[in-house]
C-alpha positions as CSV (number, residue, x, y, z in Angstrom):
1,X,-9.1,208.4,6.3
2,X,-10.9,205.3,7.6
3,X,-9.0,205.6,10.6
4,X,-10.0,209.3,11.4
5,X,-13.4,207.7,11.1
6,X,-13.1,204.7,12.7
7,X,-11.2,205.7,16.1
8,X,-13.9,208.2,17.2
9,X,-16.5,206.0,16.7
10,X,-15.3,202.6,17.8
11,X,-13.8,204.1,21.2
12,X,-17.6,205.7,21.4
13,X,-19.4,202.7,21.3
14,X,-17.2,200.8,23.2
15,X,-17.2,203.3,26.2
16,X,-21.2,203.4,25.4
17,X,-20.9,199.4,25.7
18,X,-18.9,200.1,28.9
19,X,-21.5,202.5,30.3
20,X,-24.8,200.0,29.3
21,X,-22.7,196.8,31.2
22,X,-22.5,198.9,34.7
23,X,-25.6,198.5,35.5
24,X,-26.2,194.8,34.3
25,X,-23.4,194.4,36.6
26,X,-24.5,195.5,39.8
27,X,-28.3,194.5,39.2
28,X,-29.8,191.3,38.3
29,X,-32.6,192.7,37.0
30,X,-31.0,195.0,34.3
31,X,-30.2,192.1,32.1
32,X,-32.5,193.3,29.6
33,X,-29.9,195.8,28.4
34,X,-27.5,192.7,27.7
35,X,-28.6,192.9,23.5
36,X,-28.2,196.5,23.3
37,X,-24.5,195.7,25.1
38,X,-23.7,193.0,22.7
39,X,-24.9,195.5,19.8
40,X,-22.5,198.4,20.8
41,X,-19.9,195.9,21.4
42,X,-20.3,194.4,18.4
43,X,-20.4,197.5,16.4
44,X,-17.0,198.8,18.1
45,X,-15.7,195.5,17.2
46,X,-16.8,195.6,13.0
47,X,-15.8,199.5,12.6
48,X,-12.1,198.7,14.5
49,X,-11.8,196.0,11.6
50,X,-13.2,198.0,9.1
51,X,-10.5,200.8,9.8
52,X,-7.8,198.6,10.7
53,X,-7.4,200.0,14.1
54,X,-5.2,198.5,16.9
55,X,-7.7,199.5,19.8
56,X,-10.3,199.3,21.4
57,X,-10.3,195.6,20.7
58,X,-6.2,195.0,20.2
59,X,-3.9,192.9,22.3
60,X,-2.5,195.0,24.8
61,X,1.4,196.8,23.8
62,X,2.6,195.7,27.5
63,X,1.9,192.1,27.0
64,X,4.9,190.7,28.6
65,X,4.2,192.5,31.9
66,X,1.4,190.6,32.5
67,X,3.3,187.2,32.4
């Protein structure tokens, strides 16, 4: 069940935490968002370990391509 929960929601905030560090990215003067980024990010982060989830946050399944 916590995973029913959890995916949803940290994939959510994680794509939210995406969204927020765009423009931080491409302007200098956005870095104001840069707490509400590390909040969403953070939150992702705590619910994916809460549920025992493998993503958002997991080591990639196609590691030994990238060698």
């Amino acid at each position: 069940m916590k995973k029913i929960i959890g995916w949803p929601l940290a994939w959510g905030l994680f794509w939210l935490g995406d969204l927020v560090s765009k423009p931080m990215y491409y302007i200098e003067c956005m870095a104001w968002l840069y707490p509400l980024y590390n909040a969403l990010m953070s939150w992702s982060s705590h619910i994916q370990e809460w549920a025992k989830l493998e993503s958002p946050w997991g080591e990639p399944t196609h590691s030994d391509d990238l060698e």
